[in-house]
TORMARVEX-616875 format. One record per residue: residue in three letters; y, x, z of N, C-alpha, C in turn. Coordinates in steps of 0.001 Angstrom, whole numbers, padded with zeros to 6 digits, always signed. Layout:
N
ALAYXZYXZYXZ ...
This chain:
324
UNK+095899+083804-045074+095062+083200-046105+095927+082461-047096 UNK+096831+081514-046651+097816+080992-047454+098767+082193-048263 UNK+099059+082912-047875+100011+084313-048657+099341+084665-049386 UNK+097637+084741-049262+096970+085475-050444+096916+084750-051728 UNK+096535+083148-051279+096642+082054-052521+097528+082025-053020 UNK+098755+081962-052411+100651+082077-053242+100796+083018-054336 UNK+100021+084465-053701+100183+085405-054534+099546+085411-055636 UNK+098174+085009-055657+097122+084555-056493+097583+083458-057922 UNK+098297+082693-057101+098951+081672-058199+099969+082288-058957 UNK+100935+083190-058381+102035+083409-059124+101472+084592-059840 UNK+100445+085472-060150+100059+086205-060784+099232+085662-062323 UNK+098758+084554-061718+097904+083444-062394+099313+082709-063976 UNK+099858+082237-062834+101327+082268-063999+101819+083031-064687 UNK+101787+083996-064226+102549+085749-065024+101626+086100-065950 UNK+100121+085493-066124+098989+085721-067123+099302+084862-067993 UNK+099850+083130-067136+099783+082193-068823+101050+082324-069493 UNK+101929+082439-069239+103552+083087-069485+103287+083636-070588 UNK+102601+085574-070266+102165+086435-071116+101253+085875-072448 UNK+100122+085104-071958+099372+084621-073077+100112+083841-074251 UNK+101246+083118-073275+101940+081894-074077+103287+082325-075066 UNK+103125+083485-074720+104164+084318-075570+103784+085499-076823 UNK+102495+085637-076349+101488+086100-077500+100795+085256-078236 UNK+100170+084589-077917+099292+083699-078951+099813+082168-079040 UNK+100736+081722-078305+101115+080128-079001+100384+079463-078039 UNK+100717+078180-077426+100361+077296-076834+098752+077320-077063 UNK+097905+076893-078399+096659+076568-078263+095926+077961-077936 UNK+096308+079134-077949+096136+079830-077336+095838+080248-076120 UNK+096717+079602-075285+097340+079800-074228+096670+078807-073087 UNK+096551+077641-074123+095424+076792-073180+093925+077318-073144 UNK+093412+078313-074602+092183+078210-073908+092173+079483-072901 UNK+092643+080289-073330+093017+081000-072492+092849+080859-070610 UNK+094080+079917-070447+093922+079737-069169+092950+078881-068609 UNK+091927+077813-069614+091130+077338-069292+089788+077928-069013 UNK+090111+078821-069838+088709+080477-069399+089035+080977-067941 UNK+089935+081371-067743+090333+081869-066552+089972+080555-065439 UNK+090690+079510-065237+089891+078490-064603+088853+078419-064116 UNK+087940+078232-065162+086427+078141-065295+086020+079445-064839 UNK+086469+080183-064841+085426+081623-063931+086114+081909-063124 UNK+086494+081312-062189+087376+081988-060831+086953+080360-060252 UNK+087085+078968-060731+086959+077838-060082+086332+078112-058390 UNK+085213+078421-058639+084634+078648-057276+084655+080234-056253 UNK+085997+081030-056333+086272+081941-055670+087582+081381-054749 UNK+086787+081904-053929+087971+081773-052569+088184+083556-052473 UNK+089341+084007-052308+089531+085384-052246+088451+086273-052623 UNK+088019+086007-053715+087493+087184-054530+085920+086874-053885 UNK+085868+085547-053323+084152+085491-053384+083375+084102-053867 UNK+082617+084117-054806+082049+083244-055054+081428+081991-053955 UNK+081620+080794-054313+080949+079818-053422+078892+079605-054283 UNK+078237+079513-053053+076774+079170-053276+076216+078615-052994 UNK+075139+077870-053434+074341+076740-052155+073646+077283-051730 UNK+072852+078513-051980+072133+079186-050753+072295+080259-050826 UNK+072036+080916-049361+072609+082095-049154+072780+083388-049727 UNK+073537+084381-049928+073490+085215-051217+074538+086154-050566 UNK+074341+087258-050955+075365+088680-050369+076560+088145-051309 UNK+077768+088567-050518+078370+088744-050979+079255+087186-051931 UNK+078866+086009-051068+079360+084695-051980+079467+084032-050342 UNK+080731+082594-050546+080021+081769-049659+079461+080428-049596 UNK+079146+079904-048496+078165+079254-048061+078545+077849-047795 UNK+079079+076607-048483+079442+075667-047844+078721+075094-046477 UNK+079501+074295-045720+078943+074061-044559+078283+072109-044769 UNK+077554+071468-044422+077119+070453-044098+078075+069730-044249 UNK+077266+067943-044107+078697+066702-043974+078822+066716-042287 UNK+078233+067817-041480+078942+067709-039854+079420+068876-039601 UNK+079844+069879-040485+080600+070803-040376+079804+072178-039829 UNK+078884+071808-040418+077550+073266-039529+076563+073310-040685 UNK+076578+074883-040354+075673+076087-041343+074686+074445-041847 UNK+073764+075341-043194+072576+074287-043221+071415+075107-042233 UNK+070431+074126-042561+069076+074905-041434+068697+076212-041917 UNK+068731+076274-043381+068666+077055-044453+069070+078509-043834 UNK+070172+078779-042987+071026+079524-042395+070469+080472-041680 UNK+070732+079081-040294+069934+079397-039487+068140+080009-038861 UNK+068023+080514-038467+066355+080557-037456+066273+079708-036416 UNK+065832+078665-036672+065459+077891-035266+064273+078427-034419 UNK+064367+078359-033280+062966+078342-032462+062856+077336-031424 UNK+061849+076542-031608+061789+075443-030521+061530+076048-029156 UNK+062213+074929-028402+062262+075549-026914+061223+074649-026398 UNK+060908+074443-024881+059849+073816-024013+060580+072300-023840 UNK+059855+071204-024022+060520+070096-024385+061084+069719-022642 UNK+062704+069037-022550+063339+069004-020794+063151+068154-020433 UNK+063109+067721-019693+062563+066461-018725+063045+065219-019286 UNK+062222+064246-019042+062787+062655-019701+064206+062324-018663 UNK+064351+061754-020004+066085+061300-019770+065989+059772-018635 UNK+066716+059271-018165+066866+058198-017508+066580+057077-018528 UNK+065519+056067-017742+065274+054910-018837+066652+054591-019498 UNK+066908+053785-020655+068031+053236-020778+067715+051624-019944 UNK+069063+051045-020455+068996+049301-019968+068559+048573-020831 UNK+067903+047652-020280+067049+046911-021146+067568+046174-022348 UNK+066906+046225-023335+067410+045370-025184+067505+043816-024148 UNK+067738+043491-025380+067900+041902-025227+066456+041403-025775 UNK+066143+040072-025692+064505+039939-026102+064485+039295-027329 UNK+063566+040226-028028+063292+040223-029187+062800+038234-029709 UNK+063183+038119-030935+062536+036252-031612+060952+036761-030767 UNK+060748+035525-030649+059466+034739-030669+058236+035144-031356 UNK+056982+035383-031033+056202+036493-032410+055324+035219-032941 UNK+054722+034770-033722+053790+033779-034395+052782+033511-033380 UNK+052621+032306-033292+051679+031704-032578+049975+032203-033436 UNK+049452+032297-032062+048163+033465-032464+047135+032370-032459 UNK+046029+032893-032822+044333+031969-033360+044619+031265-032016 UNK+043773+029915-031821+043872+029260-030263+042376+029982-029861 UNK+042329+030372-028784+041195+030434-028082+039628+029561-028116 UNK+038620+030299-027041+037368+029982-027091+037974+027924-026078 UNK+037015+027076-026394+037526+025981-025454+036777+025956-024218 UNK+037598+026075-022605+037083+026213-021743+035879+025394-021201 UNK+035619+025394-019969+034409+024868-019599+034801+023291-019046 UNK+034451+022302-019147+034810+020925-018624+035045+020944-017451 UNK+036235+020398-017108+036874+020366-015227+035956+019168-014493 UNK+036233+019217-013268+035804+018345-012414+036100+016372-013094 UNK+035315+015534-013179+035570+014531-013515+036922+013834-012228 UNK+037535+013169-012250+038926+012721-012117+038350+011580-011202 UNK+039081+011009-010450+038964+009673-009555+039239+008790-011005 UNK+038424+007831-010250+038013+006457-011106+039888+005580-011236 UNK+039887+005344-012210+041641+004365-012253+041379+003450-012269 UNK+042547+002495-011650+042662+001429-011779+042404+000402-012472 UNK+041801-000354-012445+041196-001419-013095+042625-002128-013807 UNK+041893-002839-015354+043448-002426-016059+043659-004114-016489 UNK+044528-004735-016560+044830-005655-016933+043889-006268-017567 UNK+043163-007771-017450+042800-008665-018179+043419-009238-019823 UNK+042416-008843-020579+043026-008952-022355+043542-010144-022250 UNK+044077-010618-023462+044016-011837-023974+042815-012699-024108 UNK+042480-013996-024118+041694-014524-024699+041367-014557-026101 UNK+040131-013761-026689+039662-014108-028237+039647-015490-028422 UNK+039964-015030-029999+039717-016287-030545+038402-017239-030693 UNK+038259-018483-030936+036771-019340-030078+035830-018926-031850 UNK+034782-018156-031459+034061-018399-033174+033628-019310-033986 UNK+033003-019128-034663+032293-020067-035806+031217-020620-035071 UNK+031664-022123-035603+029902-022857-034721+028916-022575-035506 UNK+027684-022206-034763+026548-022018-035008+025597-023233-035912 UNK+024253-022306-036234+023789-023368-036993+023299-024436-035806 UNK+022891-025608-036613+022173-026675-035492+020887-026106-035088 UNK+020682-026193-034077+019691-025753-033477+018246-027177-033572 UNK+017542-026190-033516+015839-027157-033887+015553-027590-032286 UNK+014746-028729-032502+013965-029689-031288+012687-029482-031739 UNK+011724-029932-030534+010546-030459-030188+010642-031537-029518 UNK+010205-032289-030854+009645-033593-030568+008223-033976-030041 UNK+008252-035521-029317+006663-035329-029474+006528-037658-029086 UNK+005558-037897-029588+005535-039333-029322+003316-039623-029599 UNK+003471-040837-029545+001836-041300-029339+001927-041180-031206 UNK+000711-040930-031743+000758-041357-033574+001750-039882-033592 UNK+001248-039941-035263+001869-039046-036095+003162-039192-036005 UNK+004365-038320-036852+005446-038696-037130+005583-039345-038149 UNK+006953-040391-038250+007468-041118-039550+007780-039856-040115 UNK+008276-040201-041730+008824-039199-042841+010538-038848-042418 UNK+011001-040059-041306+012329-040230-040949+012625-039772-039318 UNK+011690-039264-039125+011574-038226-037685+011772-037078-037799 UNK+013180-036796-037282+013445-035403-036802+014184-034645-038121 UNK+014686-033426-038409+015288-033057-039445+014712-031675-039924 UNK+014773-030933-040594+014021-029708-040767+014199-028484-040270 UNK+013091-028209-039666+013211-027203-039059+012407-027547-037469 UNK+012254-028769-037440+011869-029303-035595+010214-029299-036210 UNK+009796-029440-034711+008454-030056-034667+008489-031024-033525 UNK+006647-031036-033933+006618-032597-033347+004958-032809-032759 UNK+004965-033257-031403+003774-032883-030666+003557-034561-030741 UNK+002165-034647-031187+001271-035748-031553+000609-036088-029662 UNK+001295-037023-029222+000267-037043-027635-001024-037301-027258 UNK-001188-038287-028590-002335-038944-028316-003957-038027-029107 UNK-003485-037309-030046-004202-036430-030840-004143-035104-030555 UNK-003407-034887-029274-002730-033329-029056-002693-032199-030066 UNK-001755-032855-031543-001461-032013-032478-000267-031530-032289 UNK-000310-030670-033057+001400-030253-033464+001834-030168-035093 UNK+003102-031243-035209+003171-030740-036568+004617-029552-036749 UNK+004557-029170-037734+005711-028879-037736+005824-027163-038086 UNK+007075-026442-038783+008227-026873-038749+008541-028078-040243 UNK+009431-029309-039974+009359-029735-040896+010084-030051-041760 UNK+009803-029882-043618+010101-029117-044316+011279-029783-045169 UNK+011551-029685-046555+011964-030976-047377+011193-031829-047730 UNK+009566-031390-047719+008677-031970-048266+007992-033044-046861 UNK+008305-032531-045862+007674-033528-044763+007257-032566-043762 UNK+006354-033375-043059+005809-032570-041759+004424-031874-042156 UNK+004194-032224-042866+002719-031446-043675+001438-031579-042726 UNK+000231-030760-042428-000865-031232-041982-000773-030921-039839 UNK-000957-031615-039410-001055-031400-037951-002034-030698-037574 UNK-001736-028997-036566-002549-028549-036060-003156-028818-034676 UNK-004461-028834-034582-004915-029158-032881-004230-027842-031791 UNK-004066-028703-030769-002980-027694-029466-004556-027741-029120 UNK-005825-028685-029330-007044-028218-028578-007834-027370-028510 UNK-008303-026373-027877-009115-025326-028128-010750-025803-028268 UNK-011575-024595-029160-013316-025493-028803-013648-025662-027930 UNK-014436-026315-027202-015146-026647-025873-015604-024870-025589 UNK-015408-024655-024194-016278-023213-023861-017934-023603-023298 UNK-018244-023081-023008-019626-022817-022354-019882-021588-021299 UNK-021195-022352-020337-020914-021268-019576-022789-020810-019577 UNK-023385-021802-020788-024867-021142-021277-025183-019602-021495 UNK-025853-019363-020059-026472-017552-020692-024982-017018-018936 UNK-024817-017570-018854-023957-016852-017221-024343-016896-016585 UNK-024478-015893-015461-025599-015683-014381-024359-016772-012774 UNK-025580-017387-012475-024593-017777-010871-024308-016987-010656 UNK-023521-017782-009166-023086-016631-008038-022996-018023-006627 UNK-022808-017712-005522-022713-018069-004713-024293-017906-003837 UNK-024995-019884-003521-026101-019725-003361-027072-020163-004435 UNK-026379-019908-005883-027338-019884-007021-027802-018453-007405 UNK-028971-018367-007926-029460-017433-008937-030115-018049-009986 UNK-029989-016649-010830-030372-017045-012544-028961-017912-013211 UNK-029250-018255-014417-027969-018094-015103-028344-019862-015283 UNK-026882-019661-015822-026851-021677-016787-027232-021750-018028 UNK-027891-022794-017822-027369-024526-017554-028587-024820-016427 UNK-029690-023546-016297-030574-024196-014793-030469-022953-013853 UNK-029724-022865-013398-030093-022178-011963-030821-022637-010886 UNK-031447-022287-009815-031518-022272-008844-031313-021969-007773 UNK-031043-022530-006549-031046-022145-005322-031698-020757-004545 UNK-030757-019759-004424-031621-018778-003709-032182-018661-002705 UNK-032911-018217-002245-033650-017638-001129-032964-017940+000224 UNK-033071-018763+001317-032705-019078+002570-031442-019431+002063 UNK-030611-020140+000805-029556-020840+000533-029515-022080+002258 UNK-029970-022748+001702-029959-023709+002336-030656-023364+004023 UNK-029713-023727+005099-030000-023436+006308-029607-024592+007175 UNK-030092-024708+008427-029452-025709+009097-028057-025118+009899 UNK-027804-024137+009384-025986-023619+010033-025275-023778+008827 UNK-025685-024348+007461-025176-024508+006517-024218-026123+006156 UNK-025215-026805+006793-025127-028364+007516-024508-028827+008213 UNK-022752-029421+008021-022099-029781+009347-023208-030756+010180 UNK-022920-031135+011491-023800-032534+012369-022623-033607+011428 UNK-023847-034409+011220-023612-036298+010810-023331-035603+009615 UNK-023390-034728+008479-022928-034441+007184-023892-035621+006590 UNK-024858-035706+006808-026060-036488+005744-026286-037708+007153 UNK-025739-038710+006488-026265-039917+007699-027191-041268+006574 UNK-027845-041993+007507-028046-043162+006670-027669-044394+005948 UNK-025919-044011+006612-025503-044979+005621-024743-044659+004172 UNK-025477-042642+004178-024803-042473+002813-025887-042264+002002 UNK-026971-042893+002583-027703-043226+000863-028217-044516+000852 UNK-028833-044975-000113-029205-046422-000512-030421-047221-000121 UNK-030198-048904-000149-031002-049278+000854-032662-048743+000726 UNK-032915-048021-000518-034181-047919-000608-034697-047240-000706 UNK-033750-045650+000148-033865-044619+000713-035236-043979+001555 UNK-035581-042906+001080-036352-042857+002922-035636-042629+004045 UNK-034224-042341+004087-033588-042364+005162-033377-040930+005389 UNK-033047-040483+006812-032199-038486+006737-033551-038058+007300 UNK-033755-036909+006511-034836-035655+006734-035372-035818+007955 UNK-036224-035716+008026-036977-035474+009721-037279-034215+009822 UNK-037670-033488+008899-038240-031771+009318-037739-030939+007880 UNK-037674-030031+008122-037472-029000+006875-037795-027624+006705 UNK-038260-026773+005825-037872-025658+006134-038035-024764+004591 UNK-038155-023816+005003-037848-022552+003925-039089-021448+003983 UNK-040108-021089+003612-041337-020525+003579-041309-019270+002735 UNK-041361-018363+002728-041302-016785+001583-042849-016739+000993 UNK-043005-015820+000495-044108-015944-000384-045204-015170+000574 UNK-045431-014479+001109-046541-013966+002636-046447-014913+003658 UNK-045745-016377+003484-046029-017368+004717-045176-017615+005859 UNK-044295-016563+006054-043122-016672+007095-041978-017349+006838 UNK-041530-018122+008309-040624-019172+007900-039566-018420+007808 UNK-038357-018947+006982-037058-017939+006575-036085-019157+007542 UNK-036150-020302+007245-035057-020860+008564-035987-022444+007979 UNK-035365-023075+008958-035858-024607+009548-035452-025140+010375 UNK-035573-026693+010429-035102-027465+011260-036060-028688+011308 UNK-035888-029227+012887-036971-030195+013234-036351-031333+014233 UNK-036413-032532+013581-035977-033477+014738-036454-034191+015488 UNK-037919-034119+015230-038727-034368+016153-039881-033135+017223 UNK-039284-031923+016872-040037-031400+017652-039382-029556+017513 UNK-039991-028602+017943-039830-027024+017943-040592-027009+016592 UNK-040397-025161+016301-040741-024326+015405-041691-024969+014679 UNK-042102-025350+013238-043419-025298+012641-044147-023812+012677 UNK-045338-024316+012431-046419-023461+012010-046642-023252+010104 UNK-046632-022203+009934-047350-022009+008539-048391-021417+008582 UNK-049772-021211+007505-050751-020730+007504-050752-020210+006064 UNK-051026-019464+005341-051286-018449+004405-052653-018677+003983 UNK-052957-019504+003120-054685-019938+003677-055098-019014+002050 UNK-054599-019402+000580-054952-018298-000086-054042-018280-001092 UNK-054032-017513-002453-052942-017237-003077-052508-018630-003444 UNK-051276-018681-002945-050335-020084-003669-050394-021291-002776 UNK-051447-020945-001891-051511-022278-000712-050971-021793+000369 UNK-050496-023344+001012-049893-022985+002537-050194-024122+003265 UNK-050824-024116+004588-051062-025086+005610-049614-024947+006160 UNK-048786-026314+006519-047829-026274+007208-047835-027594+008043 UNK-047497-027235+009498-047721-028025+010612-046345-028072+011567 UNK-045551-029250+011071-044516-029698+012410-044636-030746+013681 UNK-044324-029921+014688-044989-030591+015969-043960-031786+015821 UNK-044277-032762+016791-043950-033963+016645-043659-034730+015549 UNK-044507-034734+014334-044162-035260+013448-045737-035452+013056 UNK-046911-034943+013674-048179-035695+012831-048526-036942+013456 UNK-047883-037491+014648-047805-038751+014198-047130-039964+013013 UNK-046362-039073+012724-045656-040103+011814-046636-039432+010225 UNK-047499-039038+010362-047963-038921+009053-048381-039704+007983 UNK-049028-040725+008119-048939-041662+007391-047711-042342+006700 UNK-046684-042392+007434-045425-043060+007395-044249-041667+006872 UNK-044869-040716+005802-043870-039495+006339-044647-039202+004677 UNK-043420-038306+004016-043042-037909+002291-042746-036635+002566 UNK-043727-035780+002562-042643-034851+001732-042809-034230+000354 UNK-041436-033803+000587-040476-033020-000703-040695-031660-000659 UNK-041657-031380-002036-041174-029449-002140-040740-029145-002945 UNK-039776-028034-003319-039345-027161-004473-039546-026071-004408 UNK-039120-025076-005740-038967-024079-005432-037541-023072-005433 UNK-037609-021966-004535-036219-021507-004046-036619-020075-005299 UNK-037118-019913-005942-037808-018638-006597-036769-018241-007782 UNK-036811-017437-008122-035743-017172-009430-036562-016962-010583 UNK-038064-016712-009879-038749-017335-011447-039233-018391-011833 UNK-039402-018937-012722-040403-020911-012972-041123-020793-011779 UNK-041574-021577-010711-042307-021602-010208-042717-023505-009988 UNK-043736-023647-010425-044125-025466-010001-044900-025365-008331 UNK-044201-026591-007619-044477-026858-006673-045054-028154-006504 UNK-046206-027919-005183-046776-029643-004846-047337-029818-003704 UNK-046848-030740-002721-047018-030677-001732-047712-032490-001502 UNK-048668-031976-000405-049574-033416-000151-049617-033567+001161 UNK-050324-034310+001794-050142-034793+003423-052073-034367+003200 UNK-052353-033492+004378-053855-033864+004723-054337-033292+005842 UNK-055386-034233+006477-055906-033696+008269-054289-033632+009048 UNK-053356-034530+008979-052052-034592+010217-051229-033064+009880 UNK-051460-032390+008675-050607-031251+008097-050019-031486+006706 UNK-049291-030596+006582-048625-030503+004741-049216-029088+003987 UNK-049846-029824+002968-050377-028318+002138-049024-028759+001143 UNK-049065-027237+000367-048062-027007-000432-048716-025929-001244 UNK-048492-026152-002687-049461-025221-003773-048244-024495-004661 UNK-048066-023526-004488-047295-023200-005488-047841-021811-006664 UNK-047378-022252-008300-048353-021845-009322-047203-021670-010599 UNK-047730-020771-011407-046802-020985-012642-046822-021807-013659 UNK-046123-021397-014292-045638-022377-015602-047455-022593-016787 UNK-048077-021538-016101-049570-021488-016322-050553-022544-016122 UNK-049852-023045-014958-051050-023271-014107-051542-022583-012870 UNK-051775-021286-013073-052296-020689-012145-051177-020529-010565 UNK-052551-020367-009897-051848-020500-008692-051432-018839-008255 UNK-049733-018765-007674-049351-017496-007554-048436-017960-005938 UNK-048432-016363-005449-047260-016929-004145-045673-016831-004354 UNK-045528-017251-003760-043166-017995-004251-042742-018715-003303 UNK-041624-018195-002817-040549-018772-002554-040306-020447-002653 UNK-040339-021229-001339-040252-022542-001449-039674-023283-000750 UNK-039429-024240-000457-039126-025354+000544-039648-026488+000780 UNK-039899-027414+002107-040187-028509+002128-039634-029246+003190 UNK-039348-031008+002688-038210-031369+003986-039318-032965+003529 UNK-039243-033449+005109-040402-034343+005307-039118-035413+005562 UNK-039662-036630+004846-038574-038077+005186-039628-039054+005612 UNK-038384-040125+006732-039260-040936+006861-039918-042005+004972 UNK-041108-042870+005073-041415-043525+004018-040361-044733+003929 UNK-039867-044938+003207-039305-046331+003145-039939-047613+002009 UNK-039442-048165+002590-039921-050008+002281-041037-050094+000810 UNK-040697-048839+000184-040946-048783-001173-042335-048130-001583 UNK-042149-046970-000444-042670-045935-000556-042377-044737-000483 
């Protein structure tokens, strides 16, 4: 290959020689610069190409091999994976990402230690003066007490107060109006309402009566002295309770509307010398009147009329005294 180029050159010379001896240097250059220029890319009589072509050649790659251009590839069946390699080194740090959902609250913690006692605060601002209640017999002086107090009147049970720049101003009563208990029905052994009730029906009994409750030295010298007989009569004539200290059970008689014969044993001797007392036990008006006659007690009871009706009564026989 080298012998062919040697020869090539020295023939190449033997052309510019010839030229340079016929036509003169500027001749001679273009001359051989023609020749140059159309042979530049022959290597022994064959043109160089960038792609493939009869008869020229073919430079090769920057790794010294055909281009693909060249070649026919055919892919083969891909060979088994290669052995992992060894591990990189670890890559920076990547950006800290969104923070998460916030979990669910943990178990509350044991209670800590109780923690040191603060300092003492500082002591505050004194307060305003604080107000009194006063109180004396008589009104207040204009020089009693300061504003803002009151002042309880003892003897008038007022109150004045609070008092002002101007004074204590008019005193209100701490007294309420009188109540009443007009138009209220009893209770106990009253019936009917106040201010007159009466005694109900078998109120009064001799188990009602401690012994010695009523003696003669608790009433006055001109007394008839303690009950000798008593009793309690319903309106059909039957006794409801009684008591006798001179004798058993009375008798009643039912004689006609509003009258009653009543007879206590051991006691019509003392008739002449003997009072009695009737009322009535009734819860309606009823007027009562009782007389001594024939060694018995009649008893009339009648309304607010006059007329005679039957009711609920009592009668208690005393001895007469000095008076009558």
């Amino acid at each position: 290959m080298r012998a062919r180029v040697r020869d090539s050159a020295a023939i190449v010379i033997a052309v510019l020689a010839l030229f340079v001896a016929l036509g003169g240097p500027g001749y001679a250059a273009t001359a051989v610069t023609h020749v140059f220029a159309a042979n530049a890319d022959k290597v022994d009589g064959y043109h160089a190409s960038k792609t493939p072509k009869p008869q020229t050649l073919l430079p090769l790659n920057r790794f010294g091999k055909f281009p693909a251009s060249v070649l026919t590839l055919t892919t083969g069946p891909p060979g088994p994976q290669g052995p992992a390699g060894a591990k990189g080194d670890t890559g920076p740090a990547g950006a800290t990402g969104p923070a998460g959902a916030t979990g669910p609250a943990g178990a509350t913690g044991p209670k800590g230690d109780q923690g040191a006692q603060g300092a003492k605060g500082d002591t505050g601002d004194t307060g305003a003066a604080g107000k009194t209640i006063l109180n004396g017999a008589g009104a207040p002086s204009a020089s009693t007490g300061t504003i803002g107090d009151f002042y309880v009147n003892t003897t008038a049970t007022t109150l004045y107060g609070p008092k002002t720049a101007s004074g204590w101003g008019n005193p209100v009563s701490l007294v309420g109006p009188a109540g009443t208990i007009n138009g209220v029905s009893a209770g106990g052994d009253l019936a009917g309402t106040y201010p007159n009730p009466v005694l109900k029906a078998s109120a009064v009994t001799s188990s009602a009566l401690a012994p010695g409750a009523v003696t003669t030295g608790a009433l006055s010298a001109d007394t008839r002295g303690a009950a000798l007989a008593g009793l309690v009569v319903s309106p059909a004539g039957s006794v409801s309770t009684y008591f006798n200290r001179e004798g058993g059970a009375p008798t009643v008689t039912h004689t006609a509307t509003g009258w009653y014969s009543i007879a206590f044993p051991g006691i019509s001797a003392w008739f002449i010398a003997t009072v009695p007392v009737a009322s009535s036990v009734s819860t309606s008006p009823v007027l009562v009147s009782a007389t001594t006659s024939g060694g018995q007690f009649t008893v009339v009871t009648f309304n607010t009329s006059g007329a005679a009706m039957d009711a609920w009564f009592s009668l208690i026989c005393f001895p007469m005294s000095a008076s009558g």
